[in-house]
VEXLUM-481354 format. One record per atom (N, C-alpha, C, O): x, y, z; residue in one letter. Coordinates in steps of 0.02 Angstrom, whole numbers, plus 50000, padded with zeros to 5 digits. Layout:
VEXLUM-481354
XYZa/...
//
This chain:
VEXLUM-481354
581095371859012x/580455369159037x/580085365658980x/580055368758927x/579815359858985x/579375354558943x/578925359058913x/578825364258942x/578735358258877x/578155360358830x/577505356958848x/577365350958840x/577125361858876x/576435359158904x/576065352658839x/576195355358785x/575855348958831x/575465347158791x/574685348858799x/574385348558853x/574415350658743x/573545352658711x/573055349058735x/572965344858691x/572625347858786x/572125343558797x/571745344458724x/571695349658692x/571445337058704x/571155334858644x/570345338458659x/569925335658695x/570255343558632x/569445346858639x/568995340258655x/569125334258649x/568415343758678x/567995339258702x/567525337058659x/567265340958619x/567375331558661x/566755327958589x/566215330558588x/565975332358642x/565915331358539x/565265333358525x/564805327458569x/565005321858587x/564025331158580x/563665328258636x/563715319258589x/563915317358535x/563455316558641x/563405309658625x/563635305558581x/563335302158540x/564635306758599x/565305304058591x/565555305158670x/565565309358715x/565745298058654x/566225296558710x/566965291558689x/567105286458659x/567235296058720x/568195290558692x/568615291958753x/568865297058775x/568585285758772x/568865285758842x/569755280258826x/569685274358839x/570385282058805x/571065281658791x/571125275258871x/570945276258929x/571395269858841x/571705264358906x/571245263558962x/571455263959020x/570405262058943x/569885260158977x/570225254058997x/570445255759053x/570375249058989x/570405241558995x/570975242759053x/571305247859040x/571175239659109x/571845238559153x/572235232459109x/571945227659084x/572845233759107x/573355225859094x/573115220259100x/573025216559052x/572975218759158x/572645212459178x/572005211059139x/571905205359117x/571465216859128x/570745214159103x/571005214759001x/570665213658951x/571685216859008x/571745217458924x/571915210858894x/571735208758840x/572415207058952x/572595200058950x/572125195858947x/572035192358897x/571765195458998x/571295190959006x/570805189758959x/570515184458954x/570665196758907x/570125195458846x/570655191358804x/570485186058779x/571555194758791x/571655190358719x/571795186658725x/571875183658672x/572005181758806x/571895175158814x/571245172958768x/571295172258707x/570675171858803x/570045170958799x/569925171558736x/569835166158706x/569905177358699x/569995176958612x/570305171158581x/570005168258536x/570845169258599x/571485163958571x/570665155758582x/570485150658553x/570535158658624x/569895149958632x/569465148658572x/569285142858562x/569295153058534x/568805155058486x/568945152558434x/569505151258413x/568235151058397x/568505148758314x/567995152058277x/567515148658259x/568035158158263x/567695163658215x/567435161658145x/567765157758110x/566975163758128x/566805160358035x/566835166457996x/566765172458006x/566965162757949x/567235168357881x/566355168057843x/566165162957814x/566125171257847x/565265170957838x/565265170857744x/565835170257722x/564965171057713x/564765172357646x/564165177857670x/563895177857725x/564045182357615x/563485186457622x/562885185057594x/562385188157612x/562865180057544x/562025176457517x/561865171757542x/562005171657602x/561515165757516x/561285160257533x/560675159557470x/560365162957429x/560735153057493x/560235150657432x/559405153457430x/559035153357381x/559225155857501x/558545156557511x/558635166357500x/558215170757496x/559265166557498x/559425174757519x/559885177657463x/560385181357469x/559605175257406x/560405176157335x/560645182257335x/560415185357383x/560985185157306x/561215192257298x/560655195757229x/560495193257175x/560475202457259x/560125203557192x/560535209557146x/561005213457152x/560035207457097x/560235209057021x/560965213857013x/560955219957025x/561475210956997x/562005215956974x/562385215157032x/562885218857028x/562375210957103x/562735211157149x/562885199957133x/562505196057105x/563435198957161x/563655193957163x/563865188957229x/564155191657277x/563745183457231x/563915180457315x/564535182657319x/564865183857269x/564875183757415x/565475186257428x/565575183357486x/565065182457520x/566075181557508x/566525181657582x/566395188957609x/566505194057576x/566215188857657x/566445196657721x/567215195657695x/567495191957654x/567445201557743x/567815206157718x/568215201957783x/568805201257768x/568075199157847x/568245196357898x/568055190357930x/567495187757929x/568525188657957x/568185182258013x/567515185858078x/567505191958082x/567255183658103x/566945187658145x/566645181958200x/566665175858192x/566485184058233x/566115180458316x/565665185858344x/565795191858348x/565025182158366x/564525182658404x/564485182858475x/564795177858495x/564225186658534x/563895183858576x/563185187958581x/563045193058550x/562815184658625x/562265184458654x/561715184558598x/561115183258603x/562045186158550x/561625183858474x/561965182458400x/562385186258376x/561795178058376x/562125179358327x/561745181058258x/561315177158238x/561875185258232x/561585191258162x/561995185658101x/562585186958089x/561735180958073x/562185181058030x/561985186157954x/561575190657945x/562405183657919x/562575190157858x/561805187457820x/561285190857819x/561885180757789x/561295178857756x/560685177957776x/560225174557752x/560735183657853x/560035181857852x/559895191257863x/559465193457901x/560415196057817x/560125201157815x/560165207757876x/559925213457875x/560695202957944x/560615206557998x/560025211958038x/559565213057999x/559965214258079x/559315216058127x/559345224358109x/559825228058121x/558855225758084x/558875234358059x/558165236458046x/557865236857992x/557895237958123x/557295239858153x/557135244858092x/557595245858052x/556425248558082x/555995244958107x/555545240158069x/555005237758086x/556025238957993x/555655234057960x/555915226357983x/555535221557991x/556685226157990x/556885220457980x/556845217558050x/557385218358079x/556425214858085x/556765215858165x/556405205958188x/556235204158244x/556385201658126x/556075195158132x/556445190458112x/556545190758052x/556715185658143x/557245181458122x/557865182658103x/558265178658078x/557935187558114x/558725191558131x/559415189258170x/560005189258153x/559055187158238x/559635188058288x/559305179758321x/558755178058341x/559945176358313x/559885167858346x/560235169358411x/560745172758418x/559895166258454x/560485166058515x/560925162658509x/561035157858471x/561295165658560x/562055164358560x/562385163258618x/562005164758663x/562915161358641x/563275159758706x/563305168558729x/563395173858699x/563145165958816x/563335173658851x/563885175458851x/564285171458826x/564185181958879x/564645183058914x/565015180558960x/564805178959016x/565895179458931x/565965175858991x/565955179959072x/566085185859060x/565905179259115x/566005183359181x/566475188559170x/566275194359159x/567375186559174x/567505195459166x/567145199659108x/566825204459130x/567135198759045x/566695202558990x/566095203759034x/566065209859042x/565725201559059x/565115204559085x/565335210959131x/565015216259130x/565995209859178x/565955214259217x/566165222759166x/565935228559168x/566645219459130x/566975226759080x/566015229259036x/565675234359031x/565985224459023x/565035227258993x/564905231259046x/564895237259035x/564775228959111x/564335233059159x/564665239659183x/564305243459215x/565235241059172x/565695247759173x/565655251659115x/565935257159116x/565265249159045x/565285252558992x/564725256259005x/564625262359005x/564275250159019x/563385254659039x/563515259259064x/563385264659038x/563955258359149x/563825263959191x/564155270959165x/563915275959191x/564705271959115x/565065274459085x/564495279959047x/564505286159054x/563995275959004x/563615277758950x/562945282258993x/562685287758985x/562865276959038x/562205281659075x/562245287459127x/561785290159158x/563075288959129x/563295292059170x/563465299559125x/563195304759144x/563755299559087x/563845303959029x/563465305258978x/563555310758951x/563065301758957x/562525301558899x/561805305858935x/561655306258995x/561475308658880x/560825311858902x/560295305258925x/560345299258913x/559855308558957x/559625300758986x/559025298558920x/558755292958917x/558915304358871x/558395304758843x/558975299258752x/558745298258695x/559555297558774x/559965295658725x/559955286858726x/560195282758686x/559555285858793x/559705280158803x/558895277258805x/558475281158826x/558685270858785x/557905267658803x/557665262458852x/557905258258890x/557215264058840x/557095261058930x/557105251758880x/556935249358826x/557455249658948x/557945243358952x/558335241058924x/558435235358904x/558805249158915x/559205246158871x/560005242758898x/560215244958951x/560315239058872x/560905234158904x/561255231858832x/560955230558780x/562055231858845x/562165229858782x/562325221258809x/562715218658850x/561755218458759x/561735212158779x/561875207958713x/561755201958712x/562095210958663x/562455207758597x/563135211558566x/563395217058557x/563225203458555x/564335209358541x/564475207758485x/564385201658480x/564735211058411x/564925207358382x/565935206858384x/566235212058396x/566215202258376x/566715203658375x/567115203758301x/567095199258258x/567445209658299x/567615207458229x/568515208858204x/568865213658218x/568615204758178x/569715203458165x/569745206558108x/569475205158054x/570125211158126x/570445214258059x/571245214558038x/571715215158077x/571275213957979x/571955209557972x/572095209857890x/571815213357849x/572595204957881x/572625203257791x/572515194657796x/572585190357840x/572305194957728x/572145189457685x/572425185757656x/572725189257615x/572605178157643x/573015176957594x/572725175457547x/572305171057555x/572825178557481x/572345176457419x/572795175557370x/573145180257352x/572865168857340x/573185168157286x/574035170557293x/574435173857261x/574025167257348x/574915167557366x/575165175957356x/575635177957323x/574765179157390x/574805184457405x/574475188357481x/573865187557482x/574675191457529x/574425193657574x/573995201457547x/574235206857532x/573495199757549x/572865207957562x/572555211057599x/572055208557626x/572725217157613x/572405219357687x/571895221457671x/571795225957630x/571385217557712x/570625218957719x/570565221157787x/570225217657825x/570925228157815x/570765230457891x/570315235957847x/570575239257802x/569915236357858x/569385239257837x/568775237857860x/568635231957874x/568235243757869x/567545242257833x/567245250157832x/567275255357865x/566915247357767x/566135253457714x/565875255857788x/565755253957846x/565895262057737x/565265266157774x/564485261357784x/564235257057747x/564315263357834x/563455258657872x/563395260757941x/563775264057976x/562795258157952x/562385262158023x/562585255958055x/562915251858023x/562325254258147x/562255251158163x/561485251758187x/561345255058237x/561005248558150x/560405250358189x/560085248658263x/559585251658281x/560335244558298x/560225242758353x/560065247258405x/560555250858409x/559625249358450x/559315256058479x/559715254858518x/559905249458540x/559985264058539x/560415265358592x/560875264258583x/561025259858543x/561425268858625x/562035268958650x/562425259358603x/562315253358608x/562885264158565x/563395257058542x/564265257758571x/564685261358544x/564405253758627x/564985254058649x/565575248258617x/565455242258612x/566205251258598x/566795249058559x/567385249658608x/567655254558634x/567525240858610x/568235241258630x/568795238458567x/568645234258524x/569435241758572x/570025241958541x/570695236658537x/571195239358559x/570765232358522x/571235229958527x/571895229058471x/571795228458410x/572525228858498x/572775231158447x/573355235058407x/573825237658439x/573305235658330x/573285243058292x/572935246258293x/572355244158290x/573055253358297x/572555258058293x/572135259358230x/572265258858170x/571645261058258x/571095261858187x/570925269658170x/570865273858215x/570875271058110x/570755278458107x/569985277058086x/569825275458029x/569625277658128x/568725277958141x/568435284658105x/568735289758124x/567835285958052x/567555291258029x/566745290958040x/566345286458026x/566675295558060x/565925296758028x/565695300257971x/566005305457963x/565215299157923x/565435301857883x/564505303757874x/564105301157913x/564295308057824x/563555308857802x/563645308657732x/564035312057698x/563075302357706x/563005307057637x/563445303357590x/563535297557611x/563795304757529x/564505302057510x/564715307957471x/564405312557444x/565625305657480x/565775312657464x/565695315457407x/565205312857381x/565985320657363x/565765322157307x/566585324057280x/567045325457319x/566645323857200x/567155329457183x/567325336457210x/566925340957201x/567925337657243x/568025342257296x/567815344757348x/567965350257372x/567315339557375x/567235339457454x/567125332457493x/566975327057467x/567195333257531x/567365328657585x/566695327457620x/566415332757636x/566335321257639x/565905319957679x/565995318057748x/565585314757781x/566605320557769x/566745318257855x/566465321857868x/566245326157830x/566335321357946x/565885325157994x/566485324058070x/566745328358106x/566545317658071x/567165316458131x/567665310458116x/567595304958090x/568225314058144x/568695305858149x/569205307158192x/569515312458199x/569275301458221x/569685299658284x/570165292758265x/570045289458214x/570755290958317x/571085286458324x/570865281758365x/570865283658423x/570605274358354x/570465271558407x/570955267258435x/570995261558410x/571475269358497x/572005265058536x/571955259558542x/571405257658522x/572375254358565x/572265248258625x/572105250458684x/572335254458726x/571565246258676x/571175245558766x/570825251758774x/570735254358830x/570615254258719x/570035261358711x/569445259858721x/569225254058714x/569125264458737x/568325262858756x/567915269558700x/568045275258717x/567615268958658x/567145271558620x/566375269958633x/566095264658644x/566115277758626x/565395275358634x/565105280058599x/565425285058581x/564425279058583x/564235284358529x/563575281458508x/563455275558492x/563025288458513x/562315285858522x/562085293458517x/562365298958525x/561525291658502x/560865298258480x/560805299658414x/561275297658380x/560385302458385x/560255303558298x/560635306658282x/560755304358226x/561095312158293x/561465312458276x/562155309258231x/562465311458183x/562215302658275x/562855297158262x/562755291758231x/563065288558188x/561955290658274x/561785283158258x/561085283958188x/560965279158152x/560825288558184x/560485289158116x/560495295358059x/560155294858007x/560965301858075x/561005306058031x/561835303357992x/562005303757933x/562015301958021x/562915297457987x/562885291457977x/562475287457999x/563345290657942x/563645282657927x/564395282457963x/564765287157950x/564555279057992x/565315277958014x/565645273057979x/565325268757948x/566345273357980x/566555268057960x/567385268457969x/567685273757982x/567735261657958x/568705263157981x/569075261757917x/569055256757881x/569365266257912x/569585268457836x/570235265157841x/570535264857787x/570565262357895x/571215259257881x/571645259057959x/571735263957995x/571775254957966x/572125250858033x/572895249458015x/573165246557969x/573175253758086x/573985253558051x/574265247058084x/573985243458125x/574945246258054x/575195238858047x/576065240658066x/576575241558032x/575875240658142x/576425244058194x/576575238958236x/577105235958236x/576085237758275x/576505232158319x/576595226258322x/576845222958368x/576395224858275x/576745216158249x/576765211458328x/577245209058358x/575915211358348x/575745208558411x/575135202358365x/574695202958321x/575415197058403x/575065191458389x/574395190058424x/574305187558480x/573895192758372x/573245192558421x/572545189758391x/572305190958336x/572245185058453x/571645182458430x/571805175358417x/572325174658450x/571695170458395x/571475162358368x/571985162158308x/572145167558282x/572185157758290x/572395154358225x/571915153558183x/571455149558193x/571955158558114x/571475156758072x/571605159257995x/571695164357961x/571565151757989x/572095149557921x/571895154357866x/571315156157858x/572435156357828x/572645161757777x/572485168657805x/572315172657762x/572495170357855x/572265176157899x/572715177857944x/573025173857979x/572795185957943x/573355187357996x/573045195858055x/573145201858052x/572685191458098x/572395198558134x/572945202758152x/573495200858170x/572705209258144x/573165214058197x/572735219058234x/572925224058264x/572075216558224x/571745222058274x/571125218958283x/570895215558237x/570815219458335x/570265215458354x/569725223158390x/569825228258421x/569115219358358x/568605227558397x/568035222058431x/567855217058399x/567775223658502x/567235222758509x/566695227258515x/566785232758540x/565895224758485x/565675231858473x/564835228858502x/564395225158481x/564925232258548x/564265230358612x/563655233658592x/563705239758581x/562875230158584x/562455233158566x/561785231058596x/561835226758640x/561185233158581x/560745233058621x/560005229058566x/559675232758530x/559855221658567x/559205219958541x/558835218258578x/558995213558614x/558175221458587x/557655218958638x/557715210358622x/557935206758577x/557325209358700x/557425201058735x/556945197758671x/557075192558641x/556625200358663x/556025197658624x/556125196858542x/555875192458508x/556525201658521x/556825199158466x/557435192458440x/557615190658384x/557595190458501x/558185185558498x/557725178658491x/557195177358519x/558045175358455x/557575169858446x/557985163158434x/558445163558393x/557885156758466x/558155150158451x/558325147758383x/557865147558342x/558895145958364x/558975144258283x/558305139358278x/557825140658241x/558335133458320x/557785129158311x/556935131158290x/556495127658266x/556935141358318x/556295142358318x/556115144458220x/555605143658186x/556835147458202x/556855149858140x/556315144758096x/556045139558117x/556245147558035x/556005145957968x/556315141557926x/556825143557897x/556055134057913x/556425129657879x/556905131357836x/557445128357839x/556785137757776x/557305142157744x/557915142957767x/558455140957743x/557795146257819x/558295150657857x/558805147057901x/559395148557910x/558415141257931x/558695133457975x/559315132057917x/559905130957932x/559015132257837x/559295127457800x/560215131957770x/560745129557752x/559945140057781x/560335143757764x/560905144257801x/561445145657773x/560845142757893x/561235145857936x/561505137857945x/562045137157974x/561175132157923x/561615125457969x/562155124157939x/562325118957967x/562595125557896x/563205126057886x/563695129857952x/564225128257978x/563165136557962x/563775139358013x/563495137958089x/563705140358141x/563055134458081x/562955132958152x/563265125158187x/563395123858246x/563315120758127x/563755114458125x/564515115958154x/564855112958196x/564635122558111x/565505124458116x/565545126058189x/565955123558228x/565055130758206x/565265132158290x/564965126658330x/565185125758387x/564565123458311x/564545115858348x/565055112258400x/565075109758457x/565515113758334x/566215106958343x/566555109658377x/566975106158407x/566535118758392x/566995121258453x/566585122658501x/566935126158537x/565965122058532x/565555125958576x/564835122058608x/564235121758594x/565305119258661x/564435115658681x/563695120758689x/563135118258692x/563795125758690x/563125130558682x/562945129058615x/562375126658611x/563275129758558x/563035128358505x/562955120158474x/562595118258428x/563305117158507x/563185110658506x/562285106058523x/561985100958504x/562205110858559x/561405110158593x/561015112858588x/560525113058625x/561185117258516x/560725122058489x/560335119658451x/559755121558458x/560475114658396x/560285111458337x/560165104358332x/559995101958278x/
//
């Protein structure tokens, strides 16, 4: 007789990991749709925004894509409740299926989540998407599937889909020390997984972060993007009030002057952004 297998204990309150959320069909239809995209490799300063003392300008660690807002890096990203002004430019919506997989995450989140975990109006109405992969640097390939420990400050419930290699996801508090360890949790995040995770607990007593993405299925995924080789793609759904999103055009001559490099670049692929500027 088979050997029963262990149901995986149940998550601590306000975690959710839901294994092959996505059907075949709605998994296709995103990495079609991905393949349309032309992602920017951001820098993290700018001339109005330099790096300070003892830190140096850098490339992200990734290519990355926006919707419903876009955070770029040099302008410091949106991290209530000081930073919450010229943060977030709009951005192209959702296309229709993505809206519908969004509106199954909500119901997912408000269905399982304490109601006191979630704020009133809240919707994840900004995504960032982000490729993780290697690099070619200097006629060499480097895997940058990674990223540092950091919060996401955005209020409420933050839902993560998987595409992919799997990611080994941590939360962590604190940093670690000589002979101990600062994890608190870590999980595997599948293809076509659904993650969610919200309340002070997750979203302001920890830092999370993915310590390394394995390099198994040699699946061709996402856009062509030169010296870059994705193998795992995350979308990671979040919540900025309506009122914080603001027109690049409305921004601060500074800030206009900082972001029109990358707003030119998605120009040339994106009539939304084409008619932005």
């Amino acid at each position: 007789m088979a050997k029963a297998h262990k149901a995986a204990p149940p998550l601590p309150n306000g975690l959710i990991y839901q294994p092959l959320f996505l059907t075949r069909p709605q998994r296709e239809e995103t990495l079609s749709w991905l393949k349309t995209l032309h992602p920017l490799w951001e820098m993290r300063f700018s001339k109005n925004n330099p790096p300070p003392e003892g830190d140096k300008q850098r490339r992200l660690l990734r290519p990355v894509y926006w919707l419903g807002n876009w955070q770029f890096a040099c302008l410091d990203y949106y991290h209530p409740p000081e930073g919450i002004e010229n943060r977030c430019v709009r951005a192209e919506n959702y296309p229709k299926f993505l809206a519908d997989i969004v509106a199954r995450i909500e119901f997912v989140a408000k269905k399982r989540l304490p109601k006191n975990f979630i704020p009133e109006n809240w919707t994840l109405n900004t995504c960032l998407i982000n490729f993780y992969g290697s690099e070619l640097i200097e006629g060499k390939w480097v895997d940058n599937a990674r990223v540092g420990e950091h919060k996401d400050f955005e209020p409420g419930p933050v839902g993560s889909l998987s595409f992919g290699d799997r990611a080994f996801f941590q939360f962590v508090e604190g940093k670690s020390t000589l002979g101990k360890s600062n994890e608190v949790l870590s999980l595997w995040l599948e293809d076509s997984s659904l993650q969610v995770f919200a309340g002070d607990k997750w979203k302001k007593q920890t830092f999370h972060r993915v310590q390394r993405v394995e390099d198994k299925k040699s699946e061709e995924l996402g856009p062509v993007i030169e010296g870059f080789k994705t193998r795992r793609i995350n979308f990671t759904f979040r919540y900025v009030p309506e009122q914080h999103i603001v027109p690049w055009r409305e921004l601060p001559a500074p800030l206009r002057e900082d972001t029109l490099p990358y707003m030119q670049a998605l120009a040339a692929n994106s009539l939304f952004f084409n008619k932005s500027i």
